[in-house]
C-alpha positions in Angstrom: 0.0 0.0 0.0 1.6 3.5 -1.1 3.7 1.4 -3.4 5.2 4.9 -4.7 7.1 4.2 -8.3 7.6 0.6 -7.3 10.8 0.7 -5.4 9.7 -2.4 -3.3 7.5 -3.7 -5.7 9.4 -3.8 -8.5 12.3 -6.1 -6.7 9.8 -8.1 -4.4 8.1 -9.4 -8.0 11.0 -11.5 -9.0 10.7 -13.3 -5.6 7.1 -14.0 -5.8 4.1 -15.2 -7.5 2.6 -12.2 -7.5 2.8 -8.2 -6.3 -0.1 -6.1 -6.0 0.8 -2.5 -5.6 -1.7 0.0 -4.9 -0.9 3.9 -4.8 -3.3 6.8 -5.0 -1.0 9.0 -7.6 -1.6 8.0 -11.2 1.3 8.6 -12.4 3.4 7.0 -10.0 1.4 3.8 -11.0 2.4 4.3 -14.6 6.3 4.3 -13.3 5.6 1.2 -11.9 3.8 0.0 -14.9 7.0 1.7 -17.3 9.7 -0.1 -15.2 7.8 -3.6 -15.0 7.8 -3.3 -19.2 11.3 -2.4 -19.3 12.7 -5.4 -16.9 10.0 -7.5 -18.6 7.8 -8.5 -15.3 4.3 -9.1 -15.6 3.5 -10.5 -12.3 2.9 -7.4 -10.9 -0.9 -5.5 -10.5 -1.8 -2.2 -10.3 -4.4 -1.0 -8.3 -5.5 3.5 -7.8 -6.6 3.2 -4.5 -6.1 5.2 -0.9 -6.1 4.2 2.4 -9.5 6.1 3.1 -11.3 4.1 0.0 -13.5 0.8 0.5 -10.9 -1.3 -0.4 -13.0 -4.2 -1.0 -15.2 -1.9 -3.6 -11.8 -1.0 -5.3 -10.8 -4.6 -5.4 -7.9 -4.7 -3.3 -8.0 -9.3 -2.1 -6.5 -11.1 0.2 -2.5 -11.6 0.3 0.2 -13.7 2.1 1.7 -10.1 3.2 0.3 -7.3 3.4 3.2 -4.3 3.2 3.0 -0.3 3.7 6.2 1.1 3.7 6.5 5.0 4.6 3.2 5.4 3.8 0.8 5.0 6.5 0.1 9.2 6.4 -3.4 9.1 7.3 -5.9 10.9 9.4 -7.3 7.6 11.1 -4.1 5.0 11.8 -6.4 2.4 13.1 -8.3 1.8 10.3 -5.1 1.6 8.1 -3.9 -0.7 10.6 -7.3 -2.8 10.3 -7.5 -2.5 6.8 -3.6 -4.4 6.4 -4.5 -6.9 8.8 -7.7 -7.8 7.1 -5.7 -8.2 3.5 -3.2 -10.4 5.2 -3.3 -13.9 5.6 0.0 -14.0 7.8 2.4 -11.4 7.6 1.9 -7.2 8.1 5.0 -5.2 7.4 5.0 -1.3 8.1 8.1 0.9 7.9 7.9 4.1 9.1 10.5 7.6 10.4 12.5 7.3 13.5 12.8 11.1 14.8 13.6 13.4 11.8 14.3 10.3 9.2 15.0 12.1 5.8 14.5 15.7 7.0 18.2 17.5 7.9 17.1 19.8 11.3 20.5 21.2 10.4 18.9 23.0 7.3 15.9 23.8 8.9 17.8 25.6 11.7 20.0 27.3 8.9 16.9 29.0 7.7 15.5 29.5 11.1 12.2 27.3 10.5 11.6 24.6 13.1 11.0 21.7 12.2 8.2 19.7 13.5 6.8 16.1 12.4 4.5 14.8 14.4 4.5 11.6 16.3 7.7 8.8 15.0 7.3 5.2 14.5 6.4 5.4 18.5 2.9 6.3 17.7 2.2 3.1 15.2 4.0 1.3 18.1 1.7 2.2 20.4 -1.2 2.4 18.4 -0.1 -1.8 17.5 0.0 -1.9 21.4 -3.0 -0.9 21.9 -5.0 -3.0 19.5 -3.3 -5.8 21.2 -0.5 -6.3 18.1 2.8 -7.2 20.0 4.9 -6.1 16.7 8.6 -7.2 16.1 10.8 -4.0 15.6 13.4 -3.4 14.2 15.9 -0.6 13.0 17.2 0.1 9.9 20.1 3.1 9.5 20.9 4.7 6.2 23.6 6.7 5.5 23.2 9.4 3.3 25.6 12.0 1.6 24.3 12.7 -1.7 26.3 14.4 -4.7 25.9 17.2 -6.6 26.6 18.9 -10.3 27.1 22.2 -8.1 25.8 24.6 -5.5 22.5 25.5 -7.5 21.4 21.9 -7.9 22.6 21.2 -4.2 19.5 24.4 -3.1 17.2 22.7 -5.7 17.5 19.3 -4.3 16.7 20.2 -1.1 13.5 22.5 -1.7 11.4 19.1 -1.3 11.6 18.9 2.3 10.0 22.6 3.0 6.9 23.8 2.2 7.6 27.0 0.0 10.8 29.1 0.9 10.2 33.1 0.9 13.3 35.4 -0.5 14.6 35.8 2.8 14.6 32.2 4.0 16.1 30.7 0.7 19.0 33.0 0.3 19.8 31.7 4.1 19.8 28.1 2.7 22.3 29.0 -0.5 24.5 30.5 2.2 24.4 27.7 4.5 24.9 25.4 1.3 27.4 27.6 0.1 29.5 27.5 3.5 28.9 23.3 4.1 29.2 22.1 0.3 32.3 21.0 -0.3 34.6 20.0 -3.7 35.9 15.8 -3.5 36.1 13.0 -6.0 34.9 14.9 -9.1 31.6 15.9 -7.5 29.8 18.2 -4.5 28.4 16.8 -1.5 27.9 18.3 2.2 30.7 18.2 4.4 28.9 16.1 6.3 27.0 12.6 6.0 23.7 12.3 6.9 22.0 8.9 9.2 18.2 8.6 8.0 17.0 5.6 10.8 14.0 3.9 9.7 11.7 1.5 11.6 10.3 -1.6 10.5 7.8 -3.2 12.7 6.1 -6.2 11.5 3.7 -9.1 13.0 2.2 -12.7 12.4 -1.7 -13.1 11.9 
């Protein structure tokens, strides 16, 4: 569920019988549907669905695993919870952000917007808890220090993580980017690597 452009889906198809991948963006299903005709797989389904739809009415069956990976963004985590356990027949997976995951506070403080989140993968834990799930967990760290063709792509690749910069607050983020990029092995990075920590919790039926 939330299968994105099929970056578990994809894999996870030569290792199965079958993948069902359900997403609520068209046009990340027609990735999905580009890269299974390019690497010739055709065990894979597509279904436009959310997690606030009647997923029987949209025809989303019953599976040996049920998966969401960093996508369980919902108004009502229960009923995402319910709705994964009722399509599995064994196995739930989730895999959600451990404190900031793939947000850098350090650029947040640079521009001098906090940054706040919301509840971690403690608040699935304890919604699990609650519904009487006693959930497996475990941590997965990812170290990231990406490269760059220079400064200007460097402030362009980081606009996703904030929700519209004004003047002010942008030319504070090409200055800090100008002050922490550095020059090494043919390419720009940060001077500095970055640990995203995920959480993968995940529980028999």
């Amino acid at each position: 569920m939330g299968c994105g452009s099929g970056i578990l889906a994809v894999p996870l198809a030569e290792r199965v019988a079958e993948v069902t991948a359900v997403d609520h963006s068209k046009e990340m299903l027609a990735i999905v549907r580009a890269r299974c005709e390019d690497e010739g797989i055709g065990n894979i389904k597509t279904i436009l669905g959310r997690w606030e739809d009647d997923w029987q009415e949209i025809g989303i069956g019953s599976y040996d695993v049920a998966m969401a990976s960093r996508s369980m963004v919902a108004d009502d985590l229960r009923s995402c919870i319910l709705k994964l356990e009722a399509a599995a027949r064994e196995r739930v997976y989730i895999s959600t952000i451990v404190g900031d995951g793939p947000y850098d506070r350090r650029l947040f403080e640079a521009i001098g917007r906090p940054l706040d989140l919301g509840p971690d993968y403690l608040y699935n834990y304890n919604m699990l808890y609650q519904m009487g799930i006693l959930a497996n967990v475990a941590f997965i760290d990812e170290t990231r220090n990406k490269t760059y063709g220079g400064p200007e792509e460097a402030v362009t690749a980081m606009l996703w993580m904030f929700d519209g910069l004004n003047a002010a607050e942008e030319e504070r983020l090409r200055a800090y980017v100008k002050e922490h990029l550095v020059f090494q092995s043919g390419s720009w990075c940060l001077r500095y690597e970055h640990v995203v920590r995920w959480a993968l919790m995940w529980w028999e039926k």
